[in-house]
N, C-alpha and C positions, 0 to 999 in steps of 0.2 A: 587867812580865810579868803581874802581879795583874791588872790592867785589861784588859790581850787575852783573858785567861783568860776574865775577867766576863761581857767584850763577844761572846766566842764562844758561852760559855753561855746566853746571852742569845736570839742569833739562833738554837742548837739548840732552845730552848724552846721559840721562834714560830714554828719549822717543825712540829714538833711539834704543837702547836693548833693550824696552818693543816690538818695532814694530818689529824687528829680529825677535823676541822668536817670534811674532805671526803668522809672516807670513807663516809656513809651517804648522800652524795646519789646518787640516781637520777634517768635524764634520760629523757626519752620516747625512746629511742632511735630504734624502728620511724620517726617523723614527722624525727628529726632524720637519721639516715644512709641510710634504706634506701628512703623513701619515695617514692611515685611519683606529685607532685602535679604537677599542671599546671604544663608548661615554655612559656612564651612561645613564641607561634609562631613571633616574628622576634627571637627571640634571638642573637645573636652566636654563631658556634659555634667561628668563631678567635679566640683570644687569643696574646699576645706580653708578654714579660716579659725586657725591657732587662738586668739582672743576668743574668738566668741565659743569655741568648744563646740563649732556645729560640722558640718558635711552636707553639702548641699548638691541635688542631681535635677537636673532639667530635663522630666520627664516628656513634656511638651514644650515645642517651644512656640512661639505668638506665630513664626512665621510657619507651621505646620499644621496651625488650625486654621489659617486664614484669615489671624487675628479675633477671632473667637475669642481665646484663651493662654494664658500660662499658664503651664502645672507641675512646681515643684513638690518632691519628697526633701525632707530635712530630716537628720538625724540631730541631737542634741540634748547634752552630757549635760549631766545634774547642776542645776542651780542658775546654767546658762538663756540667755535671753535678749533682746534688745530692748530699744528707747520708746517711749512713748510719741507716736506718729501718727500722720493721717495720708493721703492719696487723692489728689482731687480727678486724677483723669481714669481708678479703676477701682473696685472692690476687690475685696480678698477674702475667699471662704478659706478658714482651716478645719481641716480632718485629723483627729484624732484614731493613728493607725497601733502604733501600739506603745503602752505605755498611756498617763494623765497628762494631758497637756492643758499645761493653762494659759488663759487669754485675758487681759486685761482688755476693759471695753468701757469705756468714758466714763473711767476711773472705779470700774467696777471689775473683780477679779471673779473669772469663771472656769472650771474643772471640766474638763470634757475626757469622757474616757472614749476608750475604741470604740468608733463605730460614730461617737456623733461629732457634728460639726456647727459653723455660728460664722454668720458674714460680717465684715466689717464696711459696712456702704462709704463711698466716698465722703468725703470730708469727717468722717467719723473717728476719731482718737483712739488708737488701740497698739496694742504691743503684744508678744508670745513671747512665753516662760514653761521653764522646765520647774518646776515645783519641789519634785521626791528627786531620790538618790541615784536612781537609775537611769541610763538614755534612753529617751523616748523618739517614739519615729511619729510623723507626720506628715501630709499633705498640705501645700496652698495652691489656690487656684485665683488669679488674677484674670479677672472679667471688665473690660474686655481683657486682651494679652497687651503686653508691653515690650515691644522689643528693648526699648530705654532701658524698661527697668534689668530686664535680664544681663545686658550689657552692662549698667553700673554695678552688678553684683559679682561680673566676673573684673571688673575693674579693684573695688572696694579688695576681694581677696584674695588680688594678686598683688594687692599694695600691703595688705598684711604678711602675708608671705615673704615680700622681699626686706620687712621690718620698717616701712615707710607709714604705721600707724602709729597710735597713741594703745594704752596698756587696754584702754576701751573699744579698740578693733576701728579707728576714726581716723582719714588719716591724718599726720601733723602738718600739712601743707594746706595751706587752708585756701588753696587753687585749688587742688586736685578733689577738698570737700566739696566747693562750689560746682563742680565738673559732678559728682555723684549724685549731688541733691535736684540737679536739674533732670539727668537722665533719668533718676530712679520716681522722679516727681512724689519727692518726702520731703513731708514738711513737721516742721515742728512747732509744737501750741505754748500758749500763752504768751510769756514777752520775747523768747526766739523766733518764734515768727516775723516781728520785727524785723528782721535780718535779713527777712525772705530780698526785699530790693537788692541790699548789698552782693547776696547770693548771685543774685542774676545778672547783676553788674558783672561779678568776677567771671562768671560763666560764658558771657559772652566774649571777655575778653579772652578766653582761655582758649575759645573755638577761635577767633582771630589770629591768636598766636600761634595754634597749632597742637597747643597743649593737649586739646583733647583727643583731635587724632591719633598723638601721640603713645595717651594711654590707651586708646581703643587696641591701637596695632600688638602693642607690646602684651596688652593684655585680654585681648578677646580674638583678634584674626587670625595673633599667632600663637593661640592656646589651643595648639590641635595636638593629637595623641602620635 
């Protein structure tokens, strides 16, 4: 019992010193999420992502509104969905175009059929779900736009693609999470959030290393048709 104790002690200690070390870092934010540099003209603007059974098209992207807005259509096959998450640097209206989509919204689950829709304000906890048996299609509009975000999404499902996830569409390299959750500015509630320092620790080191360039190139600069 001595030694669990020790060994608990231990890992609270160097959470501890990972969360110090991260607390003063500061990131250029403006160039990393909101920024509106040149997108590839023949960029890819569907992506598809095997785990999650969705299809994703970038209808608009941040840097063609002026940073105004984002505006994906999603397709998305029965039963499919993601995590429960918030956003502190944009909201997210979803459009229900066809088909029931539903939304989870601080821990309340909501049926939207065609035609209506329901904002998720920042810092606000919410997720989207497919419900019934059939794909449904729908819109999100992210206010303001994100370049970050849009960029970690072509990241997240070019790492599924190459099988470099978890069976949950996440990937296993818990760098390359770090590298997502900072572009995409997702966060996760209750005792995951905790984590958020450690995240930023890895993240920074990952843009040090190079790491993130790395998958930006591989998986957004050079994702042209």
């Amino acid at each position: 019992m001595k030694k669990v104790l020790i060994i608990i002690g231990i890992i609270f200690a160097l959470l501890i010193v990972i969360i110090l070390i991260a607390l003063p870092l500061r990131y250029d934010e403006e160039s990393v999420f909101d920024s509106t540099d040149t997108v590839p003209q023949d960029l890819v603007r569907t992506i598809e992502n095997p785990y999650f059974d969705d299809k994703v098209t970038f209808l608009k992207k941040s840097a063609e509104t002026g940073g105004a807005y984002t505006l994906l259509e999603i397709e998305l096959g029965p039963g499919g969905g993601n995590t429960p998450h918030y956003h502190r640097r944009f909201s997210e209206t979803f459009i229900a175009v066809d088909g029931v989509l539903g939304i989870e919204l601080e821990g309340e689950n909501i049926y939207l059929e065609p035609g209506n829709s329901i904002t998720a304000e920042k810092n606000v906890v919410h997720r989207f779900f497919n419900p019934g048996d059939e794909r449904i299609l729908f819109h999100v509009k992210t206010e303001p736009g994100s370049t970050g975000f849009e960029k970690a999404l072509y990241i997240l499902y070019g790492l599924a693609n190459d099988g470099l996830t978890d069976e949950h569409g996440m990937p296993t390299d818990i760098n390359h999470t770090a590298v997502f959750v900072r572009l995409s500015d997702t966060h996760a509630p209750g005792l995951l959030g905790f984590l958020a320092p450690v995240f930023r620790w890895m993240a920074q080191r990952a843009e040090k290393s190079g790491l993130q360039d790395e998958l930006l190139e591989r998986y957004y600069y050079s994702h042209t048709e």
